[in-house]
C-alpha positions as CSV (number, residue, x, y, z in Angstrom):
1,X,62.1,57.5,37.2
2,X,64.8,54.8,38.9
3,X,66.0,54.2,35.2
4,X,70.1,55.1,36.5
5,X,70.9,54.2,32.6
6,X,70.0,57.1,31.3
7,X,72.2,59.1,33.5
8,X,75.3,59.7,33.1
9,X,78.4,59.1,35.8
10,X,81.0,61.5,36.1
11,X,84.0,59.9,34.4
12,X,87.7,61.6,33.6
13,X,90.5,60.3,31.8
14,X,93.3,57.9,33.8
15,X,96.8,59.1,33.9
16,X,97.6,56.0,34.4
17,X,99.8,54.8,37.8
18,X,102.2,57.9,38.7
19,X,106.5,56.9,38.6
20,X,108.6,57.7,41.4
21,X,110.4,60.8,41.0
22,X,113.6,61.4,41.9
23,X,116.2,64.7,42.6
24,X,118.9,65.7,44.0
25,X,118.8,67.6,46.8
26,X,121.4,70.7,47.5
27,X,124.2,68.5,48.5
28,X,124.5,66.6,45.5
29,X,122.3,63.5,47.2
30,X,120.0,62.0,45.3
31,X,116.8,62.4,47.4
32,X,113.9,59.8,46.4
33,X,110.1,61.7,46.2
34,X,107.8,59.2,46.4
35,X,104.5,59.9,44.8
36,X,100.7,58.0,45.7
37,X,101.0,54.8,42.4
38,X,97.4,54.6,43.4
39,X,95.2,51.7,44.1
40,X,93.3,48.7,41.9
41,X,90.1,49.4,40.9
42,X,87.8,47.8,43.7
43,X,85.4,46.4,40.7
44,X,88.1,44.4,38.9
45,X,91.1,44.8,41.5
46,X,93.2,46.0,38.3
47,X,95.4,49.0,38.1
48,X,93.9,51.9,35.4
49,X,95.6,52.4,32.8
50,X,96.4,55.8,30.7
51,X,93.2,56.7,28.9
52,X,90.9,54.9,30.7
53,X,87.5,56.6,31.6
54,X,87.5,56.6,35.6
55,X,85.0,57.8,38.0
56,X,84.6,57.9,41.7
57,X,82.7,56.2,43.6
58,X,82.1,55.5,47.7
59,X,85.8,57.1,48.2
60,X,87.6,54.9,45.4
61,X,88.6,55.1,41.9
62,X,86.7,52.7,39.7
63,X,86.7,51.9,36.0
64,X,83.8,53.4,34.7
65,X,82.6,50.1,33.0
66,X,83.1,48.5,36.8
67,X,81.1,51.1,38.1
68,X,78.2,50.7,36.2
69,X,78.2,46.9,36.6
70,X,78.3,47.3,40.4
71,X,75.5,50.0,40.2
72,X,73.5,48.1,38.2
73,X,73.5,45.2,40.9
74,X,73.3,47.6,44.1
75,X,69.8,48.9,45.8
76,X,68.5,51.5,43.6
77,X,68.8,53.8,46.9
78,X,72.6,53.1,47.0
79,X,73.1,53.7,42.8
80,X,70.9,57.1,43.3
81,X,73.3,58.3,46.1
82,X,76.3,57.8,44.4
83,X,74.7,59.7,41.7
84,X,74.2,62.5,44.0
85,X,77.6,62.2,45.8
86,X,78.8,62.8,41.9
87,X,76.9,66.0,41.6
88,X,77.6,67.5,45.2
89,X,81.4,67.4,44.2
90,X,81.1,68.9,40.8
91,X,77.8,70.2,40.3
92,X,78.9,72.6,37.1
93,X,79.6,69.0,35.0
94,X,76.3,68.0,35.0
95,X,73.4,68.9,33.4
96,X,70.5,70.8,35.1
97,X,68.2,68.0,33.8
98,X,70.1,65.7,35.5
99,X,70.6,67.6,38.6
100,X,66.7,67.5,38.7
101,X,66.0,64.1,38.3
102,X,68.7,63.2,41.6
103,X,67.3,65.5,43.4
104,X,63.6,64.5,42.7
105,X,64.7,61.0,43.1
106,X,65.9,61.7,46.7
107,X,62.9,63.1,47.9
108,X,60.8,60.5,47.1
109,X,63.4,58.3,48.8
110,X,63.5,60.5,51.7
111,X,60.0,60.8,51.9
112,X,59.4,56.4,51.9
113,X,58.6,55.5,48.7
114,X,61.5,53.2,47.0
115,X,62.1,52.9,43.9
């Protein structure tokens, strides 16, 4: 049941690091909007780029490839939370069989047994 291959991470397509926009404001200045050019991905410490499958994970946006390499050395208690993490923010894009398996997984975590 700790097989965290088999199940899928929530990944969307980069946009890519966002350019500055600029306007003018109502006096003819030009007026400088900064927007957030994001931050590396803490995996690889490399910007995304547009296209790239993305997903989040402990607060950050990772590549999904980096992600799964990180999982795949953490505690199988840390992988299956980020799992869950994944599903409590958007439950509707995963799969009830899915769903089913996290949650089983945590209560047998919860309840002492590790795997």
């Amino acid at each position: 049941m700790s097989e965290l291959v088999e199940l899928p991470l929530l990944t969307v397509q980069s946009a890519g690091r966002r350019e500055p926009q600029f306007f003018r404001g109502p006096d003819g200045e030009v007026v400088h909007l900064s927007t957030w050019g994001g931050s590396p991905c803490p995996g690889c410490n490399e910007m995304t780029a547009v296209g790239e499958q993305i997903t989040r994970m402990h607060g950050d946006w990772w590549h999904a490839r980096c992600a799964k390499t990180a999982m795949a050395s953490m505690s199988p208690q840390s992988a299956w939370l980020v799992l869950a993490a994944q599903i409590a923010d958007q439950p509707r894009r995963f799969k009830v069989g899915t769903i089913r398996t996290v949650v089983q997984q945590l209560i047998h975590l919860v309840e002492g047994g590790a795997s």
